[in-house]
N, C-alpha and C positions, 0 to 999 in steps of 0.2 A: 446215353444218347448215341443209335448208332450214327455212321457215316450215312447208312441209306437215309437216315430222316433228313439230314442236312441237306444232302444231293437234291432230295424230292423239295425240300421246304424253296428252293433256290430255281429250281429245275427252270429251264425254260423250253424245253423239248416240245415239237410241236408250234412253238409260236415264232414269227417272222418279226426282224426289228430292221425298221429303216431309218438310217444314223446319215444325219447332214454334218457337215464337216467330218464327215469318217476318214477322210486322206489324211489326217491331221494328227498333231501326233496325241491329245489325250483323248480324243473320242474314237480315233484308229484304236486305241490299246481298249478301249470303252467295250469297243466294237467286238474287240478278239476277245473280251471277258465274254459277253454275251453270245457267241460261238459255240465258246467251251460251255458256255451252261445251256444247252442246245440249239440256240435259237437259230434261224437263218437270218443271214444279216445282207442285209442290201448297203454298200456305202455310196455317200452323195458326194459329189465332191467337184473341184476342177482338171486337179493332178493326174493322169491315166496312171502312170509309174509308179508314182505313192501306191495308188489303190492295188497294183498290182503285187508290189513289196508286201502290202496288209494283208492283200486277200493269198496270198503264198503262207503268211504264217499263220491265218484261218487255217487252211486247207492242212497244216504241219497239227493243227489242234484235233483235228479231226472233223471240224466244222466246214462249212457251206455257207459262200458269198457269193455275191455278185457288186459288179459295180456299175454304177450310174451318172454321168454327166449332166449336171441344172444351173439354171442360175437360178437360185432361191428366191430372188428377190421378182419375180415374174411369178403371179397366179397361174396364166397360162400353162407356163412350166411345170407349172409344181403340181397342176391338177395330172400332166401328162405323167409328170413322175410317178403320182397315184395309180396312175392305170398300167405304166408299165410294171410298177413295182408286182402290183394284184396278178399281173401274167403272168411274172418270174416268180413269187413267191406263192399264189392262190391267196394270200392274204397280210394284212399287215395288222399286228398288234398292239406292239411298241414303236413309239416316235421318239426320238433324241433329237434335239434343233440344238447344234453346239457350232455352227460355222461362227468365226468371227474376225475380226479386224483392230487396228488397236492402233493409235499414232499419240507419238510424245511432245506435240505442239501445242507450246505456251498458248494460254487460252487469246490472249489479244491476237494472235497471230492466225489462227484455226478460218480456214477459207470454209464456204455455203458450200463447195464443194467435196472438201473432207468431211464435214460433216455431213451431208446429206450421205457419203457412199457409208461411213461408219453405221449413221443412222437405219440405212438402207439393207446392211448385211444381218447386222445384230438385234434390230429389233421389230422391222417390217419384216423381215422372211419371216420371223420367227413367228408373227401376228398371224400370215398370211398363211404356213405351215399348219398351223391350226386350225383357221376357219377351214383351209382345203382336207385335211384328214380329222380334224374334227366333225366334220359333216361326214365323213366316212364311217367313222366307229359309230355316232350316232343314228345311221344309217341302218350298220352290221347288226349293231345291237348285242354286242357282244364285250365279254370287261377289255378294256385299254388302256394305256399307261403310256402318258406323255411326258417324258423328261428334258426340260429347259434348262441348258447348261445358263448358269448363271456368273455370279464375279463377287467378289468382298467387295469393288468398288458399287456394287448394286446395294450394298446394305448400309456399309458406312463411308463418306467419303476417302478419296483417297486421291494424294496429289498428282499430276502430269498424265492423267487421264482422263480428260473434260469429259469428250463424247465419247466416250467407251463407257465411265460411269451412266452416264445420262443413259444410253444403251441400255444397258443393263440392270438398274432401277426400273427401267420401264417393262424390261421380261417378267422380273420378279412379281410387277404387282400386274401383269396379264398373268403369269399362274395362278398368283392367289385368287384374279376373277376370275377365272377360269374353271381352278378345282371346287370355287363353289355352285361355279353355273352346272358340271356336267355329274358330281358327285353320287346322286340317284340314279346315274346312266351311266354306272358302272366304269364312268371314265376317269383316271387318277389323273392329276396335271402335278406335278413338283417341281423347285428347280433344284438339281445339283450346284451348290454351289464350293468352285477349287480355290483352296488358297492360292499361295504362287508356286505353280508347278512350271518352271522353262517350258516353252515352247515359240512356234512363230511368229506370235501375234502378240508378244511383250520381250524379246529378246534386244529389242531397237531399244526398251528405255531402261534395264536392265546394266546399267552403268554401275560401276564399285562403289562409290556410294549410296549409291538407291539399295544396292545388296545388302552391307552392310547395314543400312536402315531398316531393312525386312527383317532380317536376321537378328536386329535387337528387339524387335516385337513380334517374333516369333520362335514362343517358348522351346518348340523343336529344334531351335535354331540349324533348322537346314529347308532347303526346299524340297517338296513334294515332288513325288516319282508316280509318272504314268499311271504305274499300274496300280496305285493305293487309290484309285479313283472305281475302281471293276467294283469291289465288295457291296459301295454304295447304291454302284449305278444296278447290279445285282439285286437288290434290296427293292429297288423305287420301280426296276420293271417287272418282278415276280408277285402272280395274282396270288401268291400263299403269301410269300416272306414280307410282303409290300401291302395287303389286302386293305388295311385301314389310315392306308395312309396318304393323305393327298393336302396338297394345299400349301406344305409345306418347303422350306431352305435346306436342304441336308447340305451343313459345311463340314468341308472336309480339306483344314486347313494349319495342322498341326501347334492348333491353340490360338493364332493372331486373332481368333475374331475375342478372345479372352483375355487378352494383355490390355491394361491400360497403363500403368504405371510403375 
């Protein structure tokens, strides 16, 4: 089997991917896998700087970014983001919804207010993301691939993250409606789901003990790196390497979803 088949089976040359939470650090690294396998990549984000740092080691890959300032959690927004995207890129193919938020408050304590902004970030943009470029690709009429970052706390519980789980249980089973409402329309919906990789949005509950507790129920016993998330998300947004596959969890969590006891 050469190299060439592998390149082409993956390739994404030609198509455009616009990545929410792309400032971030595992859908930035998401972002620069999807680069190198040609795509143009739009990141969304808040950070200018971040985006700037990302879209530098784009541009070191040999790839082509842009970056875009939204608040996700605004239709209006997100439709404008659509139309600036189609101007900068002539099209968008792939969608990645991976912004997200995360707070370690004991559940009696969780104010309408954390909860609604958690709510708000992780599973309404993510809702509204869809409807607005969902009616896009179904529009275009052309194949798309929409990948919803997901969470182990979306599959199986998991402690000191009420609304974050509740979040992300709720993405999980908008793809699953999703990949079977638009699956004759050529549209893939999956979620990527990471085990626990460090980053900003679980570093606060990330205490030595809680480590130590990961690490006993996860067979790899180390945490996951960035960039062991690219091969995945490679996978889920190539119309070859990816063609029959939708609807589906891809975990990628070095066994925790496989430890019981």
């Amino acid at each position: 089997m050469s190299d060439t088949f592998i390149s082409e089976l993956f390739s994404l040359k030609g198509k455009s991917a616009l990545v929410i939470g792309g400032t971030g650090e595992l859908c930035g690294q998401m972002a620069e896998g999807l680069a190198a396998a040609g795509a143009e990549v739009i990141l969304v984000g808040r950070n200018e700087e971040k985006a700037k740092k990302r879209l530098a080691s784009i541009e070191q890959l040999g790839g082509k970014g842009t970056f875009l300032a939204a608040d996700i959690t605004s239709r209006e927004t997100l439709e404008s983001l659509l139309k600036e995207a189609v101007e900068t890129a002539g099209k968008v193919d792939i969608l990645i919804n991976g912004a997200g938020v995360n707070s370690p408050t004991p559940f009696l304590e969780i104010s309408e207010e954390e909860f609604e902004r958690i709510i708000n970030t992780n599973l309404k943009a993510v809702f509204l993301a869809c409807q607005v470029f969902g009616r896009y690709f179904l529009e275009r009429g052309q194949p798309a691939s929409i990948i919803n970052v997901g969470s182990m706390s979306g599959v199986i519980p998991i402690s000191r993250v009420f609304t974050y789980g509740v979040s992300k249980a709720g993405v999980h089973n908008l793809s699953k409606n999703l990949a079977r409402e638009w699956a004759t329309n050529k549209i893939r919906v999956n979620t990527l789901v990471p085990g626990f990789f460090p980053a900003e949005q679980n570093r606060k509950v990330l205490t030595p003990d809680r480590i130590d507790s990961i690490m006993g129920h996860t067979p790899m016993n180390r945490f996951g790196k960035a960039e062991e998330l690219v091969g995945a998300t490679l996978l889920l947004a190539s119309d070859r390497a990816g063609s029959f596959i939708t609807g589906e969890e891809l975990i990628v969590d070095g066994g925790f979803a496989s430890m019981t006891i």
